[in-house]
N, CA, C and O atoms as a GROMACS GRO file, in nm:
protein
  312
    1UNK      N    1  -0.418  -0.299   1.617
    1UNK     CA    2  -0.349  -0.246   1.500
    1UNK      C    3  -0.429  -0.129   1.443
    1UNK      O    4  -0.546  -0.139   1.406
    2UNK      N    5  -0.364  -0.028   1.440
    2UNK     CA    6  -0.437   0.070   1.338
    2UNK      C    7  -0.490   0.061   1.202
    2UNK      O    8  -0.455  -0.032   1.130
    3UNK      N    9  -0.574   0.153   1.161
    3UNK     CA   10  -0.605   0.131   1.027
    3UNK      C   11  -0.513   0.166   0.921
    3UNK      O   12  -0.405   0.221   0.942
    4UNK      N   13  -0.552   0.137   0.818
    4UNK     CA   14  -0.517   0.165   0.669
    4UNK      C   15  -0.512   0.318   0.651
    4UNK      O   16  -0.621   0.373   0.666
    5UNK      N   17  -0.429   0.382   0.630
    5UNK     CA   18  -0.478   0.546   0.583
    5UNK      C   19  -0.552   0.485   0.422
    5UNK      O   20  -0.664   0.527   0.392
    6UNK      N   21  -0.495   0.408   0.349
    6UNK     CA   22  -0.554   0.426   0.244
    6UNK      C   23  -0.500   0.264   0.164
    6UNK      O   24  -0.386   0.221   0.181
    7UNK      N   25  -0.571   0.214   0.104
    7UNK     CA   26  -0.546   0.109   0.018
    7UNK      C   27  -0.608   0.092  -0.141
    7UNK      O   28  -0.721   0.128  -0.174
    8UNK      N   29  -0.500   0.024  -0.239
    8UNK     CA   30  -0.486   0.024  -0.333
    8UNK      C   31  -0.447  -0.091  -0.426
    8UNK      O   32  -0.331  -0.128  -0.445
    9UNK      N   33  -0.590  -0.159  -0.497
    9UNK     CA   34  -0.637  -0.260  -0.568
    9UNK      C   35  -0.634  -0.269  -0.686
    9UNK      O   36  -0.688  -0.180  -0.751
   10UNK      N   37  -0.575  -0.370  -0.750
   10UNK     CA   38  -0.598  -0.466  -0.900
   10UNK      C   39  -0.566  -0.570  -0.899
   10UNK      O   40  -0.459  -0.620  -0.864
   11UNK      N   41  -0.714  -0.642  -0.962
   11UNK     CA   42  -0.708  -0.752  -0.933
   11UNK      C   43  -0.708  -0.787  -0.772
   11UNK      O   44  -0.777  -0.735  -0.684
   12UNK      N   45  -0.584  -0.914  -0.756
   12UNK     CA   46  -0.544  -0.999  -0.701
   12UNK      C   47  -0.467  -0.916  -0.578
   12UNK      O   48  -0.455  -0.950  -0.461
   13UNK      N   49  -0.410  -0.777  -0.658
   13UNK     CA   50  -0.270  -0.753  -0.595
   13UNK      C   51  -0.311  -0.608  -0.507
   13UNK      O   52  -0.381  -0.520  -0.557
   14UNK      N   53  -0.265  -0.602  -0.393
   14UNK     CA   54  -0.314  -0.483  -0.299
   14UNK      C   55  -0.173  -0.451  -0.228
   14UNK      O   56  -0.087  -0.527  -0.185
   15UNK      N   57  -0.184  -0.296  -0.232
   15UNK     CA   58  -0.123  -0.253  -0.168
   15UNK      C   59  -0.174  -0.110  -0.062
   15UNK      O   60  -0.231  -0.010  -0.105
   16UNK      N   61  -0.147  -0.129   0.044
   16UNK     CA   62  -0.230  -0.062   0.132
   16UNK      C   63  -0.128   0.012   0.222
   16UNK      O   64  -0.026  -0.048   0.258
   17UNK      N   65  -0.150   0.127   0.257
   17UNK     CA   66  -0.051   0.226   0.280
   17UNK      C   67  -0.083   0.275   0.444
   17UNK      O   68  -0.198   0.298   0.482
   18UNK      N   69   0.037   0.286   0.532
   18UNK     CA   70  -0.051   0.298   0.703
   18UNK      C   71   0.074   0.393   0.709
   18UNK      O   72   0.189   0.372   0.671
   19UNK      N   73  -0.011   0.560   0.797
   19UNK     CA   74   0.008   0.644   0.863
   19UNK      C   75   0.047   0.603   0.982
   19UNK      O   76  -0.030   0.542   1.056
   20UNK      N   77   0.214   0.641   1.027
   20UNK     CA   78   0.298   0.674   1.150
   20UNK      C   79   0.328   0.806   1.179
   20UNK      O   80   0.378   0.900   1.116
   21UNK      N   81   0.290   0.789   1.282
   21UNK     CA   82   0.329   0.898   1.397
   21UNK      C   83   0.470   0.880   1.497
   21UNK      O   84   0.475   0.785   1.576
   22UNK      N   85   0.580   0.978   1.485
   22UNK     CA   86   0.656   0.957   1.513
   22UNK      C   87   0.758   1.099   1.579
   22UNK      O   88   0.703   1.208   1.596
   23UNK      N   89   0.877   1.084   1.604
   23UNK     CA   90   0.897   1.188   1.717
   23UNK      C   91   0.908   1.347   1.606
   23UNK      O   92   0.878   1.461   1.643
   24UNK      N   93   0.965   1.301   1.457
   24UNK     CA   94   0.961   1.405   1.404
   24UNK      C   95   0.851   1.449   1.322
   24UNK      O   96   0.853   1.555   1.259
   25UNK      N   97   0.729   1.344   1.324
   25UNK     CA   98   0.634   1.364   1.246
   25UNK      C   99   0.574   1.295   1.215
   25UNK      O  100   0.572   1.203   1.297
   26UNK      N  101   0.466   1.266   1.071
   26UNK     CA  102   0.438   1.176   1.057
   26UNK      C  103   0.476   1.095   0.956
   26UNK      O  104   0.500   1.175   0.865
   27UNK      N  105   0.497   0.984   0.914
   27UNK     CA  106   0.586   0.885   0.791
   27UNK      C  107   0.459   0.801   0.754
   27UNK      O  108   0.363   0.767   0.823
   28UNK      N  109   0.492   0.778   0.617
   28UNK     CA  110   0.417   0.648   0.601
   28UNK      C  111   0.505   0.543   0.536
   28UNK      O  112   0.618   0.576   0.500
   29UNK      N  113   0.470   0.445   0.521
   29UNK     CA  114   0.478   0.294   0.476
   29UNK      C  115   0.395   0.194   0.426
   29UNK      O  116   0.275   0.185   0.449
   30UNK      N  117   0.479   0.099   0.338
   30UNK     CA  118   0.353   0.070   0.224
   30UNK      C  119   0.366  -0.139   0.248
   30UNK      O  120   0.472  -0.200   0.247
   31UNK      N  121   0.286  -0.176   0.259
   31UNK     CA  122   0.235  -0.330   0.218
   31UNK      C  123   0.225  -0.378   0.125
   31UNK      O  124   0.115  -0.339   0.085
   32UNK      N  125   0.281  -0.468   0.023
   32UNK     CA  126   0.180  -0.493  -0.077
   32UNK      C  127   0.178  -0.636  -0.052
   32UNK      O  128   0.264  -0.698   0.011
   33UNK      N  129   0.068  -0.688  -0.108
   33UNK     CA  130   0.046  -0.832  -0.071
   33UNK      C  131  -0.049  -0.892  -0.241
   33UNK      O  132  -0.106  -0.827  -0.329
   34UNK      N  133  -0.038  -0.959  -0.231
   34UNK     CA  134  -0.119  -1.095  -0.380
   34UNK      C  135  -0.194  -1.183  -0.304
   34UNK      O  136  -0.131  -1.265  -0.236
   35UNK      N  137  -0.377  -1.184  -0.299
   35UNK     CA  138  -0.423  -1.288  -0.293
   35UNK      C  139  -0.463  -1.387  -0.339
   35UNK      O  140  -0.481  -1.382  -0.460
   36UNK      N  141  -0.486  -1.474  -0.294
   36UNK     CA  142  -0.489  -1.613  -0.338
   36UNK      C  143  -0.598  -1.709  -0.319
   36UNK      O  144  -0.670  -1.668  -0.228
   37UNK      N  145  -0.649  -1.841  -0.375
   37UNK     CA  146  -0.763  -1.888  -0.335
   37UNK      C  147  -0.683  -2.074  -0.313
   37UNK      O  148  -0.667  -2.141  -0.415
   38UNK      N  149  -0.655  -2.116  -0.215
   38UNK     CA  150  -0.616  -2.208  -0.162
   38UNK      C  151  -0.710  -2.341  -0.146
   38UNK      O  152  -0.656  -2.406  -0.056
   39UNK      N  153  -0.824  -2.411  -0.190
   39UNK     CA  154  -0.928  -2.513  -0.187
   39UNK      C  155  -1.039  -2.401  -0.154
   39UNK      O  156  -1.043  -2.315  -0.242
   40UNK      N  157  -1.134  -2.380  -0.045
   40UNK     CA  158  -1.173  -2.280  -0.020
   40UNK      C  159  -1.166  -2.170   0.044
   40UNK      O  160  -1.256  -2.090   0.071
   41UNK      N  161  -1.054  -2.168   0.070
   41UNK     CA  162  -0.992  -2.026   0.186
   41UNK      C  163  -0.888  -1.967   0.065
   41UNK      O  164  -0.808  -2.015  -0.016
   42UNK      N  165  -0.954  -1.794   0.115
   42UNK     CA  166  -0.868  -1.726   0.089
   42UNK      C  167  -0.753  -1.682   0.127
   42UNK      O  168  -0.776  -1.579   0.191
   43UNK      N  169  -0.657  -1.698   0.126
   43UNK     CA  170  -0.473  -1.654   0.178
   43UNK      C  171  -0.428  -1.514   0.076
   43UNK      O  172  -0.459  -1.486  -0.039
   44UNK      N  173  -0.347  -1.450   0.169
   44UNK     CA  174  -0.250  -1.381   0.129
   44UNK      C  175  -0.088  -1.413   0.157
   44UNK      O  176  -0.034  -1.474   0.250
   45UNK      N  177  -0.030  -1.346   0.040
   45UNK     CA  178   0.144  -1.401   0.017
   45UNK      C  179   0.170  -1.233  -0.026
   45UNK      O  180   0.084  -1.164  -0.080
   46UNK      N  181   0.340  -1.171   0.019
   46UNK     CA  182   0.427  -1.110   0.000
   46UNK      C  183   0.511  -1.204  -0.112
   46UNK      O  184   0.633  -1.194  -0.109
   47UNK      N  185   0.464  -1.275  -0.190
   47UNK     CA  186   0.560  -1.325  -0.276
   47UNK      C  187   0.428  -1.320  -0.404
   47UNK      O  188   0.310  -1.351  -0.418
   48UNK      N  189   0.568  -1.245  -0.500
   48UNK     CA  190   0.477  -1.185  -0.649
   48UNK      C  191   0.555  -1.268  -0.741
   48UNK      O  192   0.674  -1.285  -0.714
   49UNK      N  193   0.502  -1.324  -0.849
   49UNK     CA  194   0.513  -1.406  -1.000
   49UNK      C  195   0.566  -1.296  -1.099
   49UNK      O  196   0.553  -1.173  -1.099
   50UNK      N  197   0.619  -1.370  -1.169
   50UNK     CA  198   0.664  -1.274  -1.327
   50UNK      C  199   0.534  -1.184  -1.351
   50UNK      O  200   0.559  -1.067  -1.377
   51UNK      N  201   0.425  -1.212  -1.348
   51UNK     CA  202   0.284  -1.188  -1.402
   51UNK      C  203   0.267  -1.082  -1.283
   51UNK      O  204   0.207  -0.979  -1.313
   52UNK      N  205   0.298  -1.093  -1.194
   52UNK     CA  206   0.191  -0.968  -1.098
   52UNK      C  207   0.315  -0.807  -1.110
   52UNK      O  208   0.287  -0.695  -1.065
   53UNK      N  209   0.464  -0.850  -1.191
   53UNK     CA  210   0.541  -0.730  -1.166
   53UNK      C  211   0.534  -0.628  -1.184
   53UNK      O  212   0.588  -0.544  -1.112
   54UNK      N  213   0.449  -0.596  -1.309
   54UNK     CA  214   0.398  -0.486  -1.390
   54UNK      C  215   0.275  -0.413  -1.258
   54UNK      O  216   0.267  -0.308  -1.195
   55UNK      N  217   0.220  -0.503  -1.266
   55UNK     CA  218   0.074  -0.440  -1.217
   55UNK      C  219   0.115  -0.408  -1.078
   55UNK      O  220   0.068  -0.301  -1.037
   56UNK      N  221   0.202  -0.484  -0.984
   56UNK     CA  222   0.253  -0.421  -0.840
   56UNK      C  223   0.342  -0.275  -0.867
   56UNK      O  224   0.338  -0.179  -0.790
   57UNK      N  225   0.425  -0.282  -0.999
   57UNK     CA  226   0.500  -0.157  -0.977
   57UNK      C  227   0.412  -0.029  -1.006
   57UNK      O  228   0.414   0.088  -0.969
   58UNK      N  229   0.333  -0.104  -1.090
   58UNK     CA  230   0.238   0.067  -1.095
   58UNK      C  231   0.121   0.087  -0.955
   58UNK      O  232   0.095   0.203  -0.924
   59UNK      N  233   0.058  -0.020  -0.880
   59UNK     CA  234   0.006   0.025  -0.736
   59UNK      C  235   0.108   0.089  -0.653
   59UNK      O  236   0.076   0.176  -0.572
   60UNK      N  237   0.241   0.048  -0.669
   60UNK     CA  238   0.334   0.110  -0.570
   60UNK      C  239   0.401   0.303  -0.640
   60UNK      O  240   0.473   0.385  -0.582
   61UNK      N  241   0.357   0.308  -0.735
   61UNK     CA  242   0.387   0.429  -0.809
   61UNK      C  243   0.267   0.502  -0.774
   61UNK      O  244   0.277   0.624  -0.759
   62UNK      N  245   0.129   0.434  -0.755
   62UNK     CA  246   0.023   0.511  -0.708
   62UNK      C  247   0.044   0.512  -0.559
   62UNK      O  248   0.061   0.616  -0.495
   63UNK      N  249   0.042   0.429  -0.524
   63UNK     CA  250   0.108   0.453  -0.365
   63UNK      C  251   0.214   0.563  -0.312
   63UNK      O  252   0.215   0.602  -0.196
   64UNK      N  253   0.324   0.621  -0.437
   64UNK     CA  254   0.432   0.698  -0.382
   64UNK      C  255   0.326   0.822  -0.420
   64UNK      O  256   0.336   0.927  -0.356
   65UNK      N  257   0.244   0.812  -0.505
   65UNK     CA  258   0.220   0.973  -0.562
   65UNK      C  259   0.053   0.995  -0.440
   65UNK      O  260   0.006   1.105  -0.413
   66UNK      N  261   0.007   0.885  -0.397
   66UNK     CA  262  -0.103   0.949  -0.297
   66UNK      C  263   0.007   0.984  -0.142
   66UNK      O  264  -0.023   1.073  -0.062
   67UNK      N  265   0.123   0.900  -0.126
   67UNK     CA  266   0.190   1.039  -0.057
   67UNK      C  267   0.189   1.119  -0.038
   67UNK      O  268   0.141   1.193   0.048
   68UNK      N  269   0.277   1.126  -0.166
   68UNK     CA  270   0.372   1.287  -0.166
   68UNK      C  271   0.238   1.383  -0.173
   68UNK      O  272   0.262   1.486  -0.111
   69UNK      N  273   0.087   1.383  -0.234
   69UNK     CA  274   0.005   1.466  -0.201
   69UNK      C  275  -0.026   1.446  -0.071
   69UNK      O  276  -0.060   1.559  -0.033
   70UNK      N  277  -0.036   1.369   0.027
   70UNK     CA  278  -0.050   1.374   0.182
   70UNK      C  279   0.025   1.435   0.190
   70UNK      O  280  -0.015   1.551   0.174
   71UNK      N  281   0.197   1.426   0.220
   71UNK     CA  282   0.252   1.510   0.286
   71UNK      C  283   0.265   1.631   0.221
   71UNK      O  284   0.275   1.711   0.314
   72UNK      N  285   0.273   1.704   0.099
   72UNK     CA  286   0.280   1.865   0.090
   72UNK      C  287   0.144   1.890   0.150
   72UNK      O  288   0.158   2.001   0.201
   73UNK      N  289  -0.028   1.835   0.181
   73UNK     CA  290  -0.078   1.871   0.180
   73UNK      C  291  -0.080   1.934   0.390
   73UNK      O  292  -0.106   2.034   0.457
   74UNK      N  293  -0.030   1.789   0.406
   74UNK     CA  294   0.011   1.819   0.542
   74UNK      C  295   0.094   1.908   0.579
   74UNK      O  296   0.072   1.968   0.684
   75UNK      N  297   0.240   1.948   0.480
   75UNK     CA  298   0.328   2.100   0.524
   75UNK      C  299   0.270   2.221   0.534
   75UNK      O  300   0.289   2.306   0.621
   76UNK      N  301   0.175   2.226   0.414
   76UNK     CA  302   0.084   2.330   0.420
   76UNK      C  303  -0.032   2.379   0.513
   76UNK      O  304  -0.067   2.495   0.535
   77UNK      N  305  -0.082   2.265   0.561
   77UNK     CA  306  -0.140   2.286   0.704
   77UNK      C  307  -0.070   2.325   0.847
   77UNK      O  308  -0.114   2.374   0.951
   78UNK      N  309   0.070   2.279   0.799
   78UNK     CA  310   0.151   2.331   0.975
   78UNK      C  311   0.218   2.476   0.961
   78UNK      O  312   0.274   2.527   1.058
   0.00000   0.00000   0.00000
C-alpha cells in the first residue's frame, strides 16, 4: 500500500489523505477514521458519534483546502 500524501489529527479523529495516479492525472481521496481504546488494544472505526461531527467536518474542510493548494500548485508546475 502506498503512503499517506498527508494526514490530519484531533484528538481521537484522523483523517488522512492518499495521492492517485491515474490515466488523466493525479486525484486524491480522503479516509477519515475515530480511534479507540478497546481493554488494551487500540482499534480504529469509520463510524463517528454525535460528539466527533463537528470536529470530523472541520479535518475534512482542512483536508479539501490542503488539496485544492496541491492541485493549483501542481497546474502550475505542468
Amino acid at each position: 500500500m502506498a503512503n499517506p500524501a498527508h494526514k490530519i489529527r484531533s484528538g481521537a479523529l484522523e483523517v488522512t489523505i492518499w495521492k492517485n495516479d491515474g490515466d488523466k492525472g493525479a486525484w486524491y481521496s480522503v479516509t477519515p477514521r475515530r480511534s479507540y481504546k478497546q481493554g488494551e488494544k487500540w482499534k480504529e472505526t469509520d463510524s463517528f458519534g454525535f460528539d466527533d461531527l463537528l470536529v470530523l467536518a472541520k479535518l475534512l474542510d482542512l483536508a479539501h483546502t490542503w488539496i485544492l493548494e496541491r492541485q493549483q500548485s501542481e497546474r502550475k508546475a505542468a
